[in-house]
N, C-alpha and C positions, 0 to 999 in steps of 0.2 A: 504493500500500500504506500510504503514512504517514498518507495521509487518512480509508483506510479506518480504521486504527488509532485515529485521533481521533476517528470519527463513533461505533464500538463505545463507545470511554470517556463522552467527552462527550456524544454523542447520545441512547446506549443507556442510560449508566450498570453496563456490564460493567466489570470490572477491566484493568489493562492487559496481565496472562498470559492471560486469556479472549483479549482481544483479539488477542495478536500469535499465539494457539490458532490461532482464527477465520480468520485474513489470511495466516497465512504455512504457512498445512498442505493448504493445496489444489495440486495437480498442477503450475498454471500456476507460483504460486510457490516450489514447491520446486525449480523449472528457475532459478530464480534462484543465482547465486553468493551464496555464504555472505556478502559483505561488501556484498552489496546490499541482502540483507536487512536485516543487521543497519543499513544505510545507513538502512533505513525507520525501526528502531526508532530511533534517534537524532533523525532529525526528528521522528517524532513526541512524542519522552521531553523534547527542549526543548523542542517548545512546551508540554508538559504542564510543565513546570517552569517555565516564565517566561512562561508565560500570560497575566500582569496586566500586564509593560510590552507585551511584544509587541502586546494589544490598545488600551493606550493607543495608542501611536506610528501603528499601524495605522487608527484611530480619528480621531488626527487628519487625514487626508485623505481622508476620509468626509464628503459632504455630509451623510448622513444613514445609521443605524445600517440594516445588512442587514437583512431579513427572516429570520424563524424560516426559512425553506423552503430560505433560501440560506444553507444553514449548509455544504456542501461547499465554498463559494467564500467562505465565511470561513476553513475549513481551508486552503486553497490560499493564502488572502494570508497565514495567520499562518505557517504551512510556509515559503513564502515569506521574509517578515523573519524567521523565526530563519536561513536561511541569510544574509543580507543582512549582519545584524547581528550574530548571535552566533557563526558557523558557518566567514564567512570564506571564503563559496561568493563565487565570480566576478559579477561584478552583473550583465554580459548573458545570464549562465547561468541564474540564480537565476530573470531576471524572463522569457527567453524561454521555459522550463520551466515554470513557471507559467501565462502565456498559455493555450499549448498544451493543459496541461493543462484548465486552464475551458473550451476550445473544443470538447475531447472527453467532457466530463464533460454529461452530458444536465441533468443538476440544479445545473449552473454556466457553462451555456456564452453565458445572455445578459450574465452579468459578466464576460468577456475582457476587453471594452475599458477597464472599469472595472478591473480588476484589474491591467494594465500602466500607467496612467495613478497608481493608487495607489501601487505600487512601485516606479517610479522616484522618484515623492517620497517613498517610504521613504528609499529608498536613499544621495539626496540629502541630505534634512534629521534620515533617522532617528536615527544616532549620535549625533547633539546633544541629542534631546529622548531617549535611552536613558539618557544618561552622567544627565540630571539627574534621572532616578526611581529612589528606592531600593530596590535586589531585595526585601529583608527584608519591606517593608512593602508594597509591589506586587503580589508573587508570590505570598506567603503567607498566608491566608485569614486574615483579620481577628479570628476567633471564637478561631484556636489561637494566637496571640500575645498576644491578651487574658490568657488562659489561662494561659499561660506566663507573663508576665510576673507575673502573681500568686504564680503556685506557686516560680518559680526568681527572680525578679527581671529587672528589663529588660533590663539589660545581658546575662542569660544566657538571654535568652528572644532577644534579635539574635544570638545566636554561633548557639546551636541554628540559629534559621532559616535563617542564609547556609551553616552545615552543613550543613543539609538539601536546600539548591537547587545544591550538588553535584554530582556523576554520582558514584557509589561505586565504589571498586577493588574488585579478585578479590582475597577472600582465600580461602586453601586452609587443610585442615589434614587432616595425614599420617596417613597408617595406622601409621606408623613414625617416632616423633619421633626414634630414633637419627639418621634421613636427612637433617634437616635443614639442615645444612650439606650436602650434595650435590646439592637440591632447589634448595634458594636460587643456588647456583649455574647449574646446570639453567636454571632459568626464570628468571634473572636477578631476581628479588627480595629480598624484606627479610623477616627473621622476626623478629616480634614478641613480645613478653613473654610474649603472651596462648598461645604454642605455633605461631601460627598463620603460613602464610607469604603476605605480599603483594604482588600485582603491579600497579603502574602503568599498564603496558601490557603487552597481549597480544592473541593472534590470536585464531583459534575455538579454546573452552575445551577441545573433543574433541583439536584436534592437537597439543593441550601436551604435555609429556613427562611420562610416569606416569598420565596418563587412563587411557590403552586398559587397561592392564594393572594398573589398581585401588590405585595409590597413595596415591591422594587425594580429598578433596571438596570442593566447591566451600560454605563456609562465615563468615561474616561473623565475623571476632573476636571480637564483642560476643557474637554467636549461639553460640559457641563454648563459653562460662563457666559457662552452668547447668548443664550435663553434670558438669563437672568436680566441682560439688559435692558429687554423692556419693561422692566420693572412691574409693578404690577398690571396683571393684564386682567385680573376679575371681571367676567360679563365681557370682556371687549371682544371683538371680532378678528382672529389672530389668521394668519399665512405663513404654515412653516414650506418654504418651499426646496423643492430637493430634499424632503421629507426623511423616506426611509435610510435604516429603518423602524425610527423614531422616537429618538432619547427626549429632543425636543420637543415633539409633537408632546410625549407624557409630561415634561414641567407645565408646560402652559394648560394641558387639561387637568394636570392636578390644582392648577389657580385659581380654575373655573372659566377657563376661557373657552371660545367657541374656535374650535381649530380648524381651518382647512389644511388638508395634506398633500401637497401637491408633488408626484414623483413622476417620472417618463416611463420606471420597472414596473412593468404587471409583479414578475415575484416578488420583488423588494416591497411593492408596495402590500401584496399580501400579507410577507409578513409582517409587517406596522398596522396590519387592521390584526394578527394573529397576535400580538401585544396586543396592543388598547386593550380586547377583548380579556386577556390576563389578565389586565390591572386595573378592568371594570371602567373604561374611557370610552366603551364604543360609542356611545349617546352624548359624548361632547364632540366627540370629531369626525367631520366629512373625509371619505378620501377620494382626491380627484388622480386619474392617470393620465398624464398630459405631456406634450413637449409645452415646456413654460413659456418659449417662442412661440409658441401658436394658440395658447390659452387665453380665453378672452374672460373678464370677469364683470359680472353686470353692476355689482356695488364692490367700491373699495373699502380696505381693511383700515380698522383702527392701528395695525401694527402688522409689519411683516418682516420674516427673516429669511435672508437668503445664504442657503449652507451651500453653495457655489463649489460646481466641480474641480476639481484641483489636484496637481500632480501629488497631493498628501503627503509632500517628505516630511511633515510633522509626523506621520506614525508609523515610520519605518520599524517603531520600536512592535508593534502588534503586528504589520505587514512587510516583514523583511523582504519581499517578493518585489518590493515597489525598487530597492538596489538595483534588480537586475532586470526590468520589464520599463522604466522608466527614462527617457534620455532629456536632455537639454532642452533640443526642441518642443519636447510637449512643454515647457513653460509658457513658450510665446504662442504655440496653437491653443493652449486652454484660456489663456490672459485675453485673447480677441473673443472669447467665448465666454468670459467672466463678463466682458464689458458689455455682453449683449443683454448678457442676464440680470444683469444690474441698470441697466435701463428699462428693463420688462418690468423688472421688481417696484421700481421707481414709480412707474405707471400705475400699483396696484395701491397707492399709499393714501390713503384721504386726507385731505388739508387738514393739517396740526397733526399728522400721525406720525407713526417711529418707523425706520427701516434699518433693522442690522442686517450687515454685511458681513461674512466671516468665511473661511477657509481653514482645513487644517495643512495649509503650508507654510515653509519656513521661506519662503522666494518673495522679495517685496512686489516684483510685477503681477502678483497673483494677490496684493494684499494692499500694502500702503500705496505703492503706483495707481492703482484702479479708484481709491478715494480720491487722490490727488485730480487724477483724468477725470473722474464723476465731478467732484463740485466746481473742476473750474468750468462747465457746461452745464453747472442746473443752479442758476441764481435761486432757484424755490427751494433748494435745501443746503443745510447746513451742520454741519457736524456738531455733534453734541457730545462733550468731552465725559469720557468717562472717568469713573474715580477707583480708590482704590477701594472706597464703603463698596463700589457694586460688586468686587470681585474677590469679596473676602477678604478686605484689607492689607492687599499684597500690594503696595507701591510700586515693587518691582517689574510688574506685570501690566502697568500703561507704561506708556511712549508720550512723549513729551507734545505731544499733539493731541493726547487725551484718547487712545486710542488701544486696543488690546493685544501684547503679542507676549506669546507664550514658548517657552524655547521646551524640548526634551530635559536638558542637562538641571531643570530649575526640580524644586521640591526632590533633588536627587540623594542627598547625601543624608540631610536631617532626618533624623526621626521624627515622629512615626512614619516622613513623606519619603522615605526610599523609592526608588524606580522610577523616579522622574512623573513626567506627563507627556500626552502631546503635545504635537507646537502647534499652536493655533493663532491667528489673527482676526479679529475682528473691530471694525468701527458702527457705531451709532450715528447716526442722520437722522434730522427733525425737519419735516416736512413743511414748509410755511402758511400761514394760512390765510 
C-alpha cells in the first residue's frame, strides 16, 4: 500500500488525499486494521518528506542509478531506509520485508537480490552518511528556500523548512469553547491561545471522545484565525467560499450564523455537508457547488470569506506531497486566479460588510501582493487592521499593515505549542457604505 501511495504521488503526480483515496478505499484494504493502514500512510509520508537524504544514502550503494521502469523497486528501497533509518523498524525486518516484497512485485522482482545487498549497507553504513546531510537543505526543494530566504531571511527560511519536515499534531476546535477544560482533559491535551485544542498523540481520530456525537473538528490552529475575523457573525448572513471541507463553515454555524458553502468539488463538498450533519449544523448551512467565477448571487452577504486556492507551502508540514508535485510557476498561474476570485468575492459583499481574504501560503504574490493589487483598484474598500485581541493575543502574528501571516516555524519550540502551525495569511476588508 505504501508503495502504491508513492507510485500515485511521485509517478502519477496525484496528491497525496487522491492517493491514500485510490489505495486504501478498495474492499481488500478496508479488511485492513485501522493502524495498518494508517502504518502505510507513515511510510509512505516519510519518504515523501525526506526524500533527498533517503535517496542520497540509498544512492550510494548503487553501482548505477535505477531505471525509469524500476521505479516500484526504488519505492521498496526508499520505504525500506526510512524504516532503517528514521523509523527504528528492526533491521532483519525492515530488509526481509523488503526482499519479499520485490520478489512478489512483477515490476521489481529482478531487483530482490539487489535490493537486500543494498540495504544491508544501508543499514550498516546509512546512519553515518544521514547524520552528515542536512534535512533543511536535502529534503526541501531548492526553488522554495531560495525563495524564502529572500522574502523572510535565511535564518527564517531554515526554521520554516525543519518546520515543515515535521509530521503535524491534531488540533481540534470545539463546538463549545465553555468545554474546554473538560476536552483537554478528555483527550489528554493542551489548549492553545488560538481557542484550539492539541494532541501529540492519538489513536483513530473517529474513536476520540466527542467525535461521534459532534463536539468537535478536526482543524489546524493557524486554519483556525481567519474565521474569527469576522468577529461576530450571530444571525448574519455568512459566505464561506472555497468551503470544503469545512472547518470554517463549523465556526460560523456554531455563532449562529447563516452559512452559505460555496465549493467547485461534488466530493469535497459532500463531505462538509457529511460534517455539518456530525456536528448537528445541517439547518444552518446551504451548500452551493459552483465554479465561484460563474456563480451569481441574488442578495449579498453580510460577510464573506474567501479561503483562495493556493500553492499551500504553509502545510507542507501535513502534505509533504506539495515538495515534490508543486513548482515555481504554479505561484504566478494561481496568483492570476486569486485575483479573479477576489474580485468575485468582492462583488458578493453588501455595503458596510466584511471580506477576508486568506491562503495557506507562505508566497507574498498569493497573499500581501493581491491586497496590495485589490485596494489600489476598489476605492469602496478598505482594509481593516487586525489586532493581536483577534488572534489570541499573538502580536507576533500581524504584519505591520495590520494584516495576518503565520509562518510553520512559530508556536514551535514552546510548550504546550510544539509542532509548529500552518502558514497562513490573511487580510480583512471593510466594504464602504
Amino acid at each position: 500500500m505504501a508503495v502504491d501511495i508513492l507510485e500515485h504521488v511521485l509517478g502519477r503526480g496525484k496528491t497525496l488525499d487522491e492517493a491514500l483515496s485510490a489505495t486504501q478505499s478498495g474492499a481488500r484494504q478496508r479488511e485492513l486494521e485501522v493502524r495498518d493502514r494508517a502504518l502505510a500512510r507513515l511510510l509512505a509520508t516519510t519518504v515523501l518528506r525526506h526524500r533527498g537524504r533517503l535517496t542520497t544514502v540509498v544512492n550510494k550503494f548503487l553501482e548505477r542509478p535505477l531505471p525509469r521502469e524500476a521505479r516500484r523497486a526504488e519505492f521498496i528501497l526508499l520505504i525500506a531506509a526510512a524504516q532503517l533509518l528514521l523509523l527504528g523498524t528492526p533491521s532483519h525486518a525492515a530488509i526481509y520485508l523488503a526482499v519479499e516484497q520485490a520478489q512478489r512485485d512483477a515490476k521489481a522482482e529482478r531487483y530482490h537480490k539487489l535490493a537486500n545487498a543494498v540495504l544491508r549497507k544501508v543499514d550498516a553504513k546509512g546512519p553515518a552518511i544521514l547524520k552528515a546531510l542536512d534535512g533543511a537543505s536535502s529534503d526541501m526543494p531548492g526553488w522554495l528556500m531560495t525563495r524564502w530566504a529572500r522574502i523572510y531571511s535565511a535564518d527564517v527560511a531554515r526554521q520554516i523548512a525543519e518546520a515543515s519536515l515535521d509530521e503535524a499534531p491534531l488540533d481540534l476546535t470545539l463546538k463549545d469553547p465553555t468545554q474546554t477544560a473538560a476536552f483537554v482533559d478528555q483527550l489528554k491535551g493542551s489548549a492553545l491561545s488560538t481557542g484550539s485544542i492539541r494532541l501529540a498523540e492519538h489513536g483513530a481520530v473517529e474513536d476520540l471522545p466527542g467525535f461521534a456525537d459532534g463536539q468537535w473538528w478536526v482543524q489546524d490552529a493557524a486554519a483556525s484565525l481567519p474565521a474569527r475575523l469576522l468577529g461576530d457573525v450571530a444571525g448574519k448572513r455568512v459566505a464561506d467560499l472555497c468551503a470544503a471541507p469545512g472547518g470554517k463553515t463549523a465556526q460560523f454555524a456554531a455563532q449562529g450564523a447563516r452559512v452559505t458553502a460555496v465549493d467547485h468539488s461534488a466530493p469535497r463538498l459532500t463531505r462538509l455537508e457529511a460534517n455539518m450533519q456530525r456536528l448537528g449544523f445541517a439547518d444552518r448551512v446551504s451548500s452551493v457547488q459552483a465554479d465561484l467565477l460563474d456563480w451569481k448571487v441574488s442578495e449579498r452577504f453580510d460577510a464573506v470569506l474567501l479561503d483562495a486556492p493556493c500553492t499551500a507551502t504553509g502545510t507542507i508540514r501535513r502534505h509533504p506531497d506539495l515538495m515534490h508535485l508543486k513548482t515555481e510557476a504554479d505561484i504566478e498561474r494561481l496568483a492570476k486566479l486569486q485575483a479573479r476570485f477576489l474580485e468575485a468575492a468582492a462583488a458578493m459583499v453588501a455595503p458596510g460588510g466584511t471580506l477576508v481574504y486568506c491562503t495557506c501560503s507562505l508566497e507574498p504574490e498569493e497573499g500581501e501582493d493581491q491586497i496590495s493589487q485589490f485596494l489600489a483598484g476598489h476605492g469602496d474598500f478598505s482594509r481593516e487592521p487586525i489586532t493581536p485581541a483577534d488572534v489570541g493575543g499573538v502580536a507576533g502574528w500581524v504584519t505591520p499593515l495590520g494584516d495576518l501571516r503565520t509562518l510553520p516555524s512559530q508556536m514551535r519550540l514552546d510548550a504546550p505549542f510544539k509542532s509548529g502551525m500552518d502558514g497562513f495569511y490573511a487580510a480583512r476588508l471593510k466594504q464602504r457604505t
